[in-house]
Every structure is written in structure tokens, then in C-alpha cells.
C-alpha positions in Angstrom: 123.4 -37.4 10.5 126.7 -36.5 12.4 127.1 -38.5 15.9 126.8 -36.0 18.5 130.0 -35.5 20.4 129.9 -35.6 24.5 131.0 -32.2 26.2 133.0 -33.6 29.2 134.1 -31.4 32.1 136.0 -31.5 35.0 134.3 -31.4 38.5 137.3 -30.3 41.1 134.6 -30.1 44.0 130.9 -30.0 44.3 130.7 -26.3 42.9 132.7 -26.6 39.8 130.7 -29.8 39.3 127.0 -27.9 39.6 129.1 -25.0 37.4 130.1 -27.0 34.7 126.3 -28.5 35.0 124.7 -24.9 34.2 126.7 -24.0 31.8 126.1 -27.0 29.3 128.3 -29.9 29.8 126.9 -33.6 29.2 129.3 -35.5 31.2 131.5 -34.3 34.3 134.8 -36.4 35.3 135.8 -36.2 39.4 137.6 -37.8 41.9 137.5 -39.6 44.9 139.7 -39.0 48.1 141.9 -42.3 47.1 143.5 -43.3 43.8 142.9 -39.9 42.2 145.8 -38.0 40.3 144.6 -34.4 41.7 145.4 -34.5 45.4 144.8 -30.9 45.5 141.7 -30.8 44.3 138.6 -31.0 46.4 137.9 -34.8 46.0 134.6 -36.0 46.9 134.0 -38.8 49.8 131.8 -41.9 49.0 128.6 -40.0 50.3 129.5 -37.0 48.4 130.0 -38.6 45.5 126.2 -40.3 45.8 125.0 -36.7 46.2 126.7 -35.7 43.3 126.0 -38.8 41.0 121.9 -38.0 42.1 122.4 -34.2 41.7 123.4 -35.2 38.0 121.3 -38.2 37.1 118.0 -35.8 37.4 119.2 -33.8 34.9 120.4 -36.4 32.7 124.6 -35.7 33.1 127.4 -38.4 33.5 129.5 -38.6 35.8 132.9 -39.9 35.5 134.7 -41.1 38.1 139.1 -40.8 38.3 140.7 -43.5 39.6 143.5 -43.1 37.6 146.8 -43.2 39.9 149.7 -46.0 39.5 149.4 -47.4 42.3 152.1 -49.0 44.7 151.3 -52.4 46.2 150.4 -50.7 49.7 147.5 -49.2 47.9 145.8 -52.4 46.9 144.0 -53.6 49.9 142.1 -50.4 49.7 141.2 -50.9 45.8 138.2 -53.5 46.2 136.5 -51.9 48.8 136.1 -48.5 47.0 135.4 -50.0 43.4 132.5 -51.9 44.9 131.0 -48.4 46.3 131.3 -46.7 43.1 129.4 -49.5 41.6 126.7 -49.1 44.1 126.6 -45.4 43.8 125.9 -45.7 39.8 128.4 -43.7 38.6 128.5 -43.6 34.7 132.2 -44.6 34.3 135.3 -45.4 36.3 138.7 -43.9 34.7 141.6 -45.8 35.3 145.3 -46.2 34.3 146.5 -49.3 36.4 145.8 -52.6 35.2 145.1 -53.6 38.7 141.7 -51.3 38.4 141.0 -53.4 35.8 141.5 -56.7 37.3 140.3 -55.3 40.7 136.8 -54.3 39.1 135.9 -57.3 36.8 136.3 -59.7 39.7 133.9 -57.5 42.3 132.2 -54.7 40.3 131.5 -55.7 37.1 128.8 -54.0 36.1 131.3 -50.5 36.2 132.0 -49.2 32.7 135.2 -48.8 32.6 137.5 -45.8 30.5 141.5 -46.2 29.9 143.1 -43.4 30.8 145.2 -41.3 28.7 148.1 -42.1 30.9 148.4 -45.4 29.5 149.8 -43.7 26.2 148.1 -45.5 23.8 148.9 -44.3 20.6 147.9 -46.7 18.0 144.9 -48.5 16.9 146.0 -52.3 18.1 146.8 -51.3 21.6 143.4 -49.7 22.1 141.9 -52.9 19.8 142.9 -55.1 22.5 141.4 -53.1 25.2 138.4 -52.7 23.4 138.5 -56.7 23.6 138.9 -56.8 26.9 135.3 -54.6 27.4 136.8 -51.4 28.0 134.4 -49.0 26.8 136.3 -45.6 25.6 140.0 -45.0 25.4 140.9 -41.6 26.5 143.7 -41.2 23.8 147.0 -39.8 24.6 147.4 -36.2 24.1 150.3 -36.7 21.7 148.2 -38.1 18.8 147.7 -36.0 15.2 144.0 -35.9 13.7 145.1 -38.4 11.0 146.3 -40.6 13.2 142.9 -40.4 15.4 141.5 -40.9 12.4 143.3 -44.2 11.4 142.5 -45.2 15.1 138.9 -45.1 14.5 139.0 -47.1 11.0 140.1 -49.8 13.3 138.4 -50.1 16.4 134.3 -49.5 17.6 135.3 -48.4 21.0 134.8 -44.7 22.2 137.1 -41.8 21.9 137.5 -39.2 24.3 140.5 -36.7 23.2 142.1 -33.8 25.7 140.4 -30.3 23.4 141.2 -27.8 25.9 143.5 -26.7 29.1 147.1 -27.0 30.2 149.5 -29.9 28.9 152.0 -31.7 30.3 155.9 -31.3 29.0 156.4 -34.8 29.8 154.8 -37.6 27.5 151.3 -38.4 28.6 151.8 -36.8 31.9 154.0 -39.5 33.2 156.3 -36.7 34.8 159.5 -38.2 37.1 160.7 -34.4 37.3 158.5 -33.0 40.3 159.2 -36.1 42.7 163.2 -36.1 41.9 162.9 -32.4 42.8 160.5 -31.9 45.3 159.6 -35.5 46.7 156.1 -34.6 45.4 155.1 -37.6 42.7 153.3 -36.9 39.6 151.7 -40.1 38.9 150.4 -40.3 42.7 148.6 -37.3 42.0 150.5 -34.6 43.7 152.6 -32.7 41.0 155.0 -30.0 42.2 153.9 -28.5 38.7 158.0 -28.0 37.9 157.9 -27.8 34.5 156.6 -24.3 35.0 159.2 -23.0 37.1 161.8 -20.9 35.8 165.4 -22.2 34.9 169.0 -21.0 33.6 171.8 -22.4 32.4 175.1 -22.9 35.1 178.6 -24.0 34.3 180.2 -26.5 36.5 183.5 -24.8 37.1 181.4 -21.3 37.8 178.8 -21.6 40.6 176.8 -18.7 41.2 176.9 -17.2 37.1 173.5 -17.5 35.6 173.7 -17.8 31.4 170.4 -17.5 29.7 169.4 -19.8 27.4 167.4 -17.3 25.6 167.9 -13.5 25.5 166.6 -12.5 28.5 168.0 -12.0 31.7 165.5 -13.0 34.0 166.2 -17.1 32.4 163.5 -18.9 30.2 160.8 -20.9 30.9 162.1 -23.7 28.4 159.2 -27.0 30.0 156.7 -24.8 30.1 154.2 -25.8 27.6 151.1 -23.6 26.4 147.4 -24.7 26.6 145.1 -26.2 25.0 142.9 -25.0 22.3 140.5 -26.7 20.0 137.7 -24.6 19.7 138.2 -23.6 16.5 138.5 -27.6 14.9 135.7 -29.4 16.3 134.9 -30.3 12.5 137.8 -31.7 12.5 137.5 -33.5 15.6 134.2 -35.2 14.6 135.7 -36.2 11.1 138.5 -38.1 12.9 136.1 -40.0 14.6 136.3 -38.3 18.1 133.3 -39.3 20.8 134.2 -37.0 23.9 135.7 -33.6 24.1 137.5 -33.5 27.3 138.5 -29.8 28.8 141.0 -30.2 31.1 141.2 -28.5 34.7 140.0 -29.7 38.2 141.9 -28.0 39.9 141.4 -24.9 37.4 138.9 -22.0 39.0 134.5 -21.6 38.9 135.3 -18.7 36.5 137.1 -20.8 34.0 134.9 -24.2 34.1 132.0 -21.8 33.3 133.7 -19.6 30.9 135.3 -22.4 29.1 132.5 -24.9 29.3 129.7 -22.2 27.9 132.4 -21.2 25.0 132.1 -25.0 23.5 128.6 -25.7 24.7 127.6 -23.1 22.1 129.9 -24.3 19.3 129.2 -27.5 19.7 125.8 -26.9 19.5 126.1 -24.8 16.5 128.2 -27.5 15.2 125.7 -30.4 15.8 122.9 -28.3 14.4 124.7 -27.5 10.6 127.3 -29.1 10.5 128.1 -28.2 6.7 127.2 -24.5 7.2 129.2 -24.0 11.0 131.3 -21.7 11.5 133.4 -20.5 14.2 132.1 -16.9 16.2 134.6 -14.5 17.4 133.0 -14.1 20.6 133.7 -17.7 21.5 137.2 -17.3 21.0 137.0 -13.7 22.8 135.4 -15.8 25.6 138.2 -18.2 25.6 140.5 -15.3 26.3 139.1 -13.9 29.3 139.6 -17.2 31.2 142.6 -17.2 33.0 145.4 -19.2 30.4 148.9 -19.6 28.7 148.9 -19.1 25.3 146.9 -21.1 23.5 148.5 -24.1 20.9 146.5 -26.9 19.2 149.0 -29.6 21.0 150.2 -32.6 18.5 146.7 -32.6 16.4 148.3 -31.0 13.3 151.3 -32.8 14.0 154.1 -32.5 16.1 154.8 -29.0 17.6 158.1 -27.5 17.5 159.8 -24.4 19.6 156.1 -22.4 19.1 154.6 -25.5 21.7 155.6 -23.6 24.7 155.9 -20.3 26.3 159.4 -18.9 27.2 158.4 -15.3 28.6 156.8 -16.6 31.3 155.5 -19.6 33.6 152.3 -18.1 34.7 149.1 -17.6 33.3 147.1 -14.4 31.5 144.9 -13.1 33.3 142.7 -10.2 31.8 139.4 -10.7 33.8 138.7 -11.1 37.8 136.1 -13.3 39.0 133.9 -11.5 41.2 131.0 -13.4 42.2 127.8 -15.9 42.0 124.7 -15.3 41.9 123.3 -17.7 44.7 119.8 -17.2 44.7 116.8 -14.8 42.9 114.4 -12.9 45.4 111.6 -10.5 44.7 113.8 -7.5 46.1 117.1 -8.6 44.2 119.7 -11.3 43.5 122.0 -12.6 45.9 125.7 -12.8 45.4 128.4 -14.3 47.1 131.0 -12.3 47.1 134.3 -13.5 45.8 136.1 -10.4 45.3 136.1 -6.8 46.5 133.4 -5.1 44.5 132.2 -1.2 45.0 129.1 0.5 44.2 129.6 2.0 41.2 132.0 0.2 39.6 130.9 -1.3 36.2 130.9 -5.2 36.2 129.9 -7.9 33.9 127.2 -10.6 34.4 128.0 -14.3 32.5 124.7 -16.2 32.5 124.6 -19.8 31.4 122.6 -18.5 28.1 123.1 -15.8 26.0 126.1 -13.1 25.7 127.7 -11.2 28.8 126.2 -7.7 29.7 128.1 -5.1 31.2 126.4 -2.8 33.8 127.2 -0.6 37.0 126.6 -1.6 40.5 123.5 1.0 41.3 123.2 0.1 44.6 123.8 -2.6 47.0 122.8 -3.9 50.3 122.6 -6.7 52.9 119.9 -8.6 54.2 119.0 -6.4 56.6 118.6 -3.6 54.1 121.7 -1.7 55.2 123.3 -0.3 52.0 127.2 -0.7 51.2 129.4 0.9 49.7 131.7 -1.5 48.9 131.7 -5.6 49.9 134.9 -8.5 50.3 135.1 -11.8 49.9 132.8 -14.4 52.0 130.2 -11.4 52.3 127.1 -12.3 50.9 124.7 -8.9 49.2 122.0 -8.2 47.0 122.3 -6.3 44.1 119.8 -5.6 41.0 121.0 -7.0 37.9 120.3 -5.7 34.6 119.3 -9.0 32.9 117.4 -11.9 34.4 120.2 -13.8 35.7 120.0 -17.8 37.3 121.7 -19.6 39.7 125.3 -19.9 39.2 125.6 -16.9 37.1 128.9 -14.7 37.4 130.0 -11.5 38.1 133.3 -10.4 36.7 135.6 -7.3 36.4 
């Protein structure tokens, strides 16, 4: 029987977290307010990561926890402190990059479990053997690794692997990015990245200020860092052949509409998968669902080798964006569902509901009112209405347009 493979997802605040819950995934990964590499994320205090760690023990999911910044020695005093209160508050794993986590946590939380980042670049199979010897228990590999080489990796070691299967990638080599704090003071590996490798650049001669030259045909300049995302939907069997534990999708600080969307898209293949694994085979309408999150184009990154020129996307630094998150359903009453509203919606206007089961159904806003029965026409973001949906539709479903 093929090993199940753990769906991991990211958790930017305490909604994408109860998101990525509903819609299937077995393990969430999150951050505290220190030593995290997403600043701009909504990081979760020590009491709110409790909450959370409950909230996802009941229904049997992981939780993960990133302390995965290099630190600087001013950070240190700090360390002990916090890794003794993630040890208390049971979380399922701490991710970490600096050694000093490591040290830090044998000496005064040993119990935590404890998961090398894929900063660390490891690459090859007696790196990660002598971390496995040192009790670490899963590598996260670096992102630049081929499928044979993964596979190699596992012939050698017991540990677990967790492997990067969807979301954006970083130009620079395992993330460890100099470029946004040499431009913008902003550092990378302190978890506040200026994101510069998607910014737009053209070539300048020295002797001619001012005069712009293209480095591809286009007058507007080329987007020559800017790498495409993710996308391994279509390979889990070869993931699992190579050995692979943990599919990790990529994107805390990514939006509700996308953890869902994503996160449903490879619950259901993976499921699929685990169920006949001989006979799977990949549905259009996961890939079609793939799609209407917002991305770049999508690339499978190094795991059928190396990419060339194809590996990123010149025309343009930002993302495609075909579908408009609208709303959550936030409750189910006898006269209606309740929706926060996200977006402007209209009565009228045809929409489509994602539930955490089963496919999307399209429909028209018949009618829709507030609390206090007054009917609306039309409702903005931050309102909250009920509307009667076509389908019965949970908690945490989505409206989209």
C-alpha cells in the first residue's frame, strides 16, 4: 500500500488557517510574531497560537510552526523564551533554518519536533543524513532539487520529506535573496522581502543616462527575475515514487480565495490518488480550478530538471487574475445564509458558490437582505447579508465572480 502523503498548507492568519482546514488540508504551517520570514503576514501571538493549535487538534490537523529567520545575535535573548511556549502550547512541529533553533530547543524544549527548513539548501542525501542524526525529523528540501535526485535522497536516509508542490518561487537560490535589502533596506531572510525580483527592469548604458534599451522586444522593459509559480498537480505520482512525505503549497501571505481554491484542487487529487493509485488520473477541472486562483504562469520548478529561459515570465510582474473573490458564507440560518461581504455584489448578478465538497455552481443573486429584513440592491465590502443559495453551502464557503 502506497504511504499516504500529508497535504500541508499555509495559515497567514487565523482565517486562512480555519480555510485551509475546511477545505481538506492535514497539516497547516504559521507563524509567530518573532523569528518568522513573513512579516507581512498576520502572525499569531502566543495565545493565538494556543487557540489555533486547539482549534486544529479536535479535528485531528497539525500545525506547524515557522521559526525559520537567520537570526542576528540581538535576536537570541528572545529565542529560549518563545521555544519553551511553543513547547507548552503542543504544536506539532517547529520549522527552523538557524542552527541556533536547534541548539536553543534541544537544551530547553526538547520534546519539539523539529523540521529543517528549506532555506538551509540541502541538496543531497548526506547533508540531510546528518541532520537526520542529529533527531531532526523531516527536511523540507530545497526547491532546486529534480525528482531523481529526491529520489536518490530517499534511498539514503529514513527521515521525512516535505517538497515546495505549489505557489510562487524565488529567483534567488532557496530564497536566500540579498537583492531586496541592497535596494530597499528591506531583508529577505529577516522576513520582510521588498519582493524585487518582480519589479520591472531595462537595460542603461553608462555614458547615456536617461536612454532605456530593452532587453527583450518590448518597449515597456522585461521582467527578466521574475519567476513563474509553482505547479505540481498534475505529478503527484511522481512525487510519491520519489519518496516524497509532505506536499507543501506555498502562500501565507497569498489570499482566503486562493488557500481554498488551491488547497480543495489537491485535496481531491490526492485523494483520488491515495485511493487507486495504479488507475489515477489527473481531472481537468482540477487544473481549471488551479486557474481561477489568482497566479503567474504555472512551471514545474527544477523537478524535471533544471529550467531554462521558459522558468519565468517576461510580459509581466504581476499575477492573472480571471476570478474575484466575493464572499464567505459565515453562518446557515433557517431564513438564509449569511455572507460577509468582500466585494461589491448586486442583486442579480450571477455568481458562483465554492463549497469545501463537490464542484462549483453558478447561480443569480434572487434577492438579498439584511438582518433587519430590509432588501438591497446591491452590498460592499465589510457589510454582512443573507442571501439564498442554490446548494447547501457550509461555513467557509465562497462566493466568487
Amino acid at each position: 500500500m502506497t504511504p499516504k502523503m500529508e497535504l500541508l498548507a499555509p495559515a497567514g492568519n487565523r482565517e486562512k488557517a480555519e480555510v485551509a482546514i475546511a477545505y481538506g488540508a492535514d497539516a497547516i504551517y504559521a507563524g509567530g510574531e518573532a523569528f518568522s520570514l513573513r512579516a507581512g503576514a498576520g502572525n499569531f501571538s502566543l495565545s493565538e497560537m494556543a487557540d489555533l493549535v486547539d482549534y486544529a487538534h479536535r479535528v485531528g490537523v497539525r500545525v506547524y510552526v515557522a521559526v525559520n529567520s537567520l537570526l542576528h545575535n540581538e535576536a537570541l535573548p528572545g529565542l529560549a523564551e518563545y521555544l519553551i511556549a511553543l513547547e507548552e502550547t503542543a504544536v506539532d512541529a517547529v520549522i527552523f533554518s538557524d542552527p541556533a533553533v536547534y541548539v536553543i530547543s534541544k537544551k530547553v524544549a526538547p520534546k519539539l519536533a523539529l523540521h529543517i527548513s528549506t532555506q538551509t539548501s540541502l541538496t543531497n542525501w548526506q547533508a540531510i543524513r546528518f541532520w537526520q542524526e542529529m533527531g531532526i525529523s523531516r527536511v523540507i528540501l530545497a526547491r532546486e532539487l529534480s525528482l531523481e535526485e529526491i529520489a536518490a535522497i530517499r534511498r539514503q536516509v529514513t527521515v521525512e520529506l516535505e517538497a515546495f508542490v505549489h505557489g510562487a518561487m524565488c529567483v534567488s537560490y532557496s530564497g536566500r535573496c540579498l537583492l531586496s535589502n541592497f535596494m530597499v533596506g528591506r531583508g529577505a531572510n529577516q522576513g520582510d522581502c521588498a519582493q524585487a525580483c518582480r519589479w520591472r527592469y531595462a537595460l542603461m548604458e553608462e555614458k547615456r543616462p536617461g536612454q532605456y534599451y530593452p532587453i527583450l522586444e518590448d518597449e515597456h522593459g522585461s521582467y527578466i527575475l521574475n519567476s513563474k509559480d509553482l505547479n505540481m498537480l498534475a505529478h503527484l505520482p511522481e512525487l510519491a515514487a520519489a519518496g516524497v512525505n509532505s506536499l507543501k503549497i506555498e502562500g501565507r501571505m497569498k489570499s482566503v480565495h486562493y488557500v481554498a481554491t488551491v488547497v480543495k484542487s489537491y485535496r481531491q487529487a490526492l485523494d483520488a490518488y491515495h485511493a487507486d493509485p495504479d488507475g489515477y488520473q489527473v481531472r481537468p477541472e482540477w487544473l481549471e480550478e488551479l486557474d481561477k486562483a489568482s497566479h503567474r504562469p504555472y512551471t514545474t520548478g527544477f523537478y524535471f530538471g533544471p529550467p531554462g529561459p521558459e522558468g519565468q515570465s517576461y510580459p509581466s510582474g504581476g499575477y492573472i487574475r480571471t476570478y474575484d473573490f466575493v464572499g464567505m458564507v459565515r453562518e446557515v440560518t433557517g431564513k438564509g445564509s449569511r455572507i460577509d461581504v468582500r466585494n461589491r455584489i448586486r442583486e442579480g448578478e450571477r455568481l458562483e458558490l465554492v463549497t469545501p465538497q463537490g464542484s462549483p455552481v453558478s447561480f443569480v443573486i434572487e434577492r438579498m437582505w439584511e438582518e433587519t429584513g430590509n432588501f438591497l440592491g446591491e452590498a460592499h465590502p465589510n457589510q454582512e447579508v443573507f442571501i439564498e443559495l442554490p446548494v447547501e453551502a457550509p461555513v467557509f464557503s465562497l462566493l466568487r465572480r
